[in-house]
N, C-alpha and C positions, 0 to 999 in steps of 0.2 A: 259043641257050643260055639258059635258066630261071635262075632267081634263084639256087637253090640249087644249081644244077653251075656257076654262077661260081667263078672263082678268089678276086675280090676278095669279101674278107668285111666284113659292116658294123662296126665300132667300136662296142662297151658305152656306152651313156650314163654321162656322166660320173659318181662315187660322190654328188658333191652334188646332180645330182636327183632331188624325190621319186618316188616311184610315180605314175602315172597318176593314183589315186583319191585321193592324197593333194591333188595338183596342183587337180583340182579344187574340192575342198572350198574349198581355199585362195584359189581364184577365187572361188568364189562368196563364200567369209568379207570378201572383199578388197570384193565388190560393195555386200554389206550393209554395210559399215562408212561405205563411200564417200555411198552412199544417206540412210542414219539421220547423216552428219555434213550434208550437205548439204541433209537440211530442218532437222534442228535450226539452223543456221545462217540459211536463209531466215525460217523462222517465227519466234525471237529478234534476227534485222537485224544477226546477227555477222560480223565482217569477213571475208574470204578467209585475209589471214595471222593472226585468232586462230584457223582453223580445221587451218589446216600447223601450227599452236606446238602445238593441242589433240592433232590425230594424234602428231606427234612426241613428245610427252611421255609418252602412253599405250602408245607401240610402246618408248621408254625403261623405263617403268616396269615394261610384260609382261616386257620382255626380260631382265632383271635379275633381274627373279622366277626367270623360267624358269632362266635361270644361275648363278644363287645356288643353287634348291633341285636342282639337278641336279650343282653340284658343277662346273661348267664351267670352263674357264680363262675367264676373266673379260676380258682382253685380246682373245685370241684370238676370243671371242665377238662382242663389241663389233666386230673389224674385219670379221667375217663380216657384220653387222646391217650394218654402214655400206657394205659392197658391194654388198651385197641392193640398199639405198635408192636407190645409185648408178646401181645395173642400172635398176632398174623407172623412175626421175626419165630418167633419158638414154634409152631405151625410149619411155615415154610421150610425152619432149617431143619425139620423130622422129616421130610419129603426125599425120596433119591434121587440121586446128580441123574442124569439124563444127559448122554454125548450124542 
């Protein structure tokens, strides 16, 4: 039996993930960020946690932007942001250290 004379059908990706090509940009935005914080950091001798306060505050500040001039609920946005954060922090920290 082939894929498509199955009975069982596959399930829609859920409405909150992006598109494919959206997904990636967002990877690679996510790489460049992580990259450009982390020599700015080496070549100024800035600590680890002023460099999580620096992200944090910038992903604060976009984010507000974005929900402000887009009219958002404001609440609702914010618990979405702090899921994102939560997914990607618990995500990454199940990954192995890599020397």
């Amino acid at each position: 039996m082939t894929e498509s004379e199955s009975p069982v059908t596959k399930p829609p990706p859920p409405p909150d993930v992006p598109p494919r090509d959206d997904a990636r940009a967002g990877a690679r935005l996510t790489e460049a960020l992580v990259q450009v914080a982390a020599e700015h950091a080496r070549d100024r001798g800035v600590s680890e946690s002023v460099v999580v306060a620096a992200l944090s505050s910038a992903l604060g500040c976009v984010a507000a932007a974005i929900a402000r001039s887009n009219g958002f609920d404001l609440g609702r946005y914010a618990e979405f942001i702090t899921k994102h954060f939560t997914y990607v922090f618990e995500s990454e920290s199940a990954r192995p250290i890599l020397h």
